[in-house]
C-alpha positions in Angstrom: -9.5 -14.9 -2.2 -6.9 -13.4 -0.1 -4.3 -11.0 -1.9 -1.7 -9.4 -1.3 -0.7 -5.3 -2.8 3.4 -5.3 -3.5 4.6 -2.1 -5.2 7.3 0.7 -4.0 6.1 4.1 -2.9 4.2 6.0 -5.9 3.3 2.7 -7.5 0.0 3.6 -7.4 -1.1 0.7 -4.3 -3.6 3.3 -3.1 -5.4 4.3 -6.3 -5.6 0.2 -7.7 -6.7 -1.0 -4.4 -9.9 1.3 -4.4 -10.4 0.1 -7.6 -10.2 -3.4 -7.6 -12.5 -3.4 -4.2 -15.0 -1.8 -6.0 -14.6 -3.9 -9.4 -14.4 -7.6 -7.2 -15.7 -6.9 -3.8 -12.2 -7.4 -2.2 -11.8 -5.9 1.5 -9.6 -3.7 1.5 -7.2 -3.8 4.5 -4.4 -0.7 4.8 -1.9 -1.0 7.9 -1.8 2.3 8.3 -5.7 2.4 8.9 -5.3 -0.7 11.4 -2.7 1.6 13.2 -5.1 4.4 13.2 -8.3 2.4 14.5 -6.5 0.3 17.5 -4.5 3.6 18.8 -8.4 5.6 18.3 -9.8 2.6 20.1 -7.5 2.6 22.8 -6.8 -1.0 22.1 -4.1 -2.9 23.9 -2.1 -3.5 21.1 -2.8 0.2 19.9 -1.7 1.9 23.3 1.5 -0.4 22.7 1.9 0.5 19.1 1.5 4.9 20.3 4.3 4.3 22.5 6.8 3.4 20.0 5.1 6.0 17.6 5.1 8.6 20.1 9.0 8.6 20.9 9.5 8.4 17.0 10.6 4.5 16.6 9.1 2.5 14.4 6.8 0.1 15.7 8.3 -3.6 15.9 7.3 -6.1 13.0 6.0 -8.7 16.3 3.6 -5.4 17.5 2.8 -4.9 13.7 2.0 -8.9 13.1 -0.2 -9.2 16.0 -2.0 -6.0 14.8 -2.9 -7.5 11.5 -3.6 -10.8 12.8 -6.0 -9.3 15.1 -7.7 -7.3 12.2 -7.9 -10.7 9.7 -9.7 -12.6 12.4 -12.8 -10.2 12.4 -15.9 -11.3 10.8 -15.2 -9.3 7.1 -12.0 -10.6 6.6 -13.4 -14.2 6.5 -14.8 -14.2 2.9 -11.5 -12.9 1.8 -9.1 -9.6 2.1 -6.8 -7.3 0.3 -3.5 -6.1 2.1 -2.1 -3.3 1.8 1.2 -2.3 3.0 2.0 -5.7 4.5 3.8 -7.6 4.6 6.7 -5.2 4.5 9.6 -7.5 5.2 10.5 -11.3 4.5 10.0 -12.2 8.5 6.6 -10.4 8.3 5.6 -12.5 5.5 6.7 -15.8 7.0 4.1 -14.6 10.2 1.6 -13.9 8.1 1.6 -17.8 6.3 1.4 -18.8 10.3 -2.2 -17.2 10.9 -3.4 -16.7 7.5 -3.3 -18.5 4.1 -2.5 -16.0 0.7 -3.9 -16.8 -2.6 -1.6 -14.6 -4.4 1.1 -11.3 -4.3 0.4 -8.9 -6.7 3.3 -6.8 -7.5 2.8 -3.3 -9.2 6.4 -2.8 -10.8 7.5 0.8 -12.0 11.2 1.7 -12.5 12.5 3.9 -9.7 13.0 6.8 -11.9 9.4 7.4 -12.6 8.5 7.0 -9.4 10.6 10.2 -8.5 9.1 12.0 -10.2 5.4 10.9 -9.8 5.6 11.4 -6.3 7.7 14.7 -5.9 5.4 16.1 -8.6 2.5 15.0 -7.0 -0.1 17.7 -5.2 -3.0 16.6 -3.3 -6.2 18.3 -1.4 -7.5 17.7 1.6 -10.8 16.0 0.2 -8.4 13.1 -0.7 -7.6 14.0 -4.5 -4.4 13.7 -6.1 -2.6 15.1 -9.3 0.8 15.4 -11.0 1.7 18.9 -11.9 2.2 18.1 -15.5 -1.6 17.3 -15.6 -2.5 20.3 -13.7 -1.0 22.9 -16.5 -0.5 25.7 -13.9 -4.0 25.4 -11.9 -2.9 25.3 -7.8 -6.5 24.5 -7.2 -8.8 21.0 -6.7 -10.5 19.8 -10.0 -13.4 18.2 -7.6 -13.8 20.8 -4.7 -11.6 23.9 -5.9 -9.9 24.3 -2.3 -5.9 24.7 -2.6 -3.8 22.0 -3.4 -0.7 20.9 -1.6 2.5 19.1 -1.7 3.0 16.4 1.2 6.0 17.7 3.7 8.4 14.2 2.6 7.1 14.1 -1.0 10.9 15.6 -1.5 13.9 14.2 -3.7 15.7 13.8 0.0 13.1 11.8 1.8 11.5 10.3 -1.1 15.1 8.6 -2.1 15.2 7.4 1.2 12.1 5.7 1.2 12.8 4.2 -1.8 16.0 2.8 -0.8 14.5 1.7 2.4 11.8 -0.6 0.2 15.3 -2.0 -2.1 16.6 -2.9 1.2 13.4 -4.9 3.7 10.4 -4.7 1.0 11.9 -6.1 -2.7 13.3 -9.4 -1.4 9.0 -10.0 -0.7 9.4 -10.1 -4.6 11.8 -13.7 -4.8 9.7 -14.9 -1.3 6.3 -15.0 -3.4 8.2 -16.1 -6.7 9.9 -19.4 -5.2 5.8 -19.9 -3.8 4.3 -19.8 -7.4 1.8 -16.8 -5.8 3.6 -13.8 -7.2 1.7 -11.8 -10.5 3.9 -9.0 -11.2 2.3 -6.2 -13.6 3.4 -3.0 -15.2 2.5 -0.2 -13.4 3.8 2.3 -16.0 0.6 4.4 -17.8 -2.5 6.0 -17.0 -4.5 4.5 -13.8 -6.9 2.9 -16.0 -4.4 0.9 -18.0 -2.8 -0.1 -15.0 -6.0 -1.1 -13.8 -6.8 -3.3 -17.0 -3.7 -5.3 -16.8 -4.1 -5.7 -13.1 -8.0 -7.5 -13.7 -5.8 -9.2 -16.9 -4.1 -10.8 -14.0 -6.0 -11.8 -11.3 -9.3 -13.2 -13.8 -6.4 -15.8 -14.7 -6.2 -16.8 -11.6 -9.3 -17.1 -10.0 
């Protein structure tokens, strides 16, 4: 089974996707880990990838195509994947049908408003745990390890807007691409984690 993770930033992609690999087994593939691992590697395709990074451009959807191809011909990826922030554009999804064959897109859909605020009121810790501030009723520290929690440098009204914009303008259109395919489920990603969760396995058990 080989899915695809659609949602705009502060859907929750990140907190579903650990979920779901641990509930079905999926691999779960991030691009932003593939980055990381081919530039640590000193990879061809990483060294070319730094360069753009490095002057602050972003890195071309060809570099970023043959980066995931790359990663979905190892070994793992054979009995299925689970991608996660790609495709991000409608050319990116037409080169991933040319190398590798998707089951389904599943689309985490919360209204823009909410996801304002989720992500400017979200605080994090450097052990990888995240909260909202409403939950946190005044505590600044981490539930799990008690060090001093934080708020992401762009998790501002400013960047954040622009982000979101930025997915309206190259990601959303992925939306009608998977639609006119018959492979997109689209879910409600408004509630807690685990009723998110609940619809999303809803979902996918009616299609496997």
């Amino acid at each position: 089974m080989n899915i695809i993770l659609l949602g705009a930033p502060g859907a929750g992609k990140g907190t579903q996707a650990s979920m779901l690999a641990e509930k079905y087994g999926f691999l779960h593939i991030s691009t932003g880990d593939i980055f990381r691992a081919n530039i640590k590697g000193g990879t061809e395709i990483g060294k070319l990838a730094k360069t753009y990074i490095d002057a602050g451009k972003l890195v071309p959807d060809s570099v970023t195509c043959e980066i995931v191809k790359d990663r979905l011909s190892k070994e793992d990826a054979a009995e299925g994947f689970m991608l996660d922030g790609f495709p991000r554009n409608v050319f990116q999804a037409e080169q991933l049908d040319s190398f590798s064959k998707i089951d389904f897109c599943l689309n985490i859909n919360v209204p823009f408003e909410l996801l304002m605020d989720r992500i400017c009121g979200r605080r994090v810790c450097v052990c990888g745990e995240s909260y909202h501030v409403t939950a946190l009723n005044g505590r600044t520290t981490c539930l799990k390890c008690g060090k001093e929690l934080y708020r992401r440098a762009d998790d501002n009204p400013e960047t954040v807007s622009a982000r979101l914009e930025t997915y309206l303008r190259e990601t959303e259109p992925l939306i009608g691409y998977y639609e006119k395919q018959g492979k997109l489920l689209s879910v409600n990603g408004n509630g807690a984690p685990k009723e998110v969760f609940a619809r999303i396995c809803s979902a996918i058990d009616s299609r496997i």
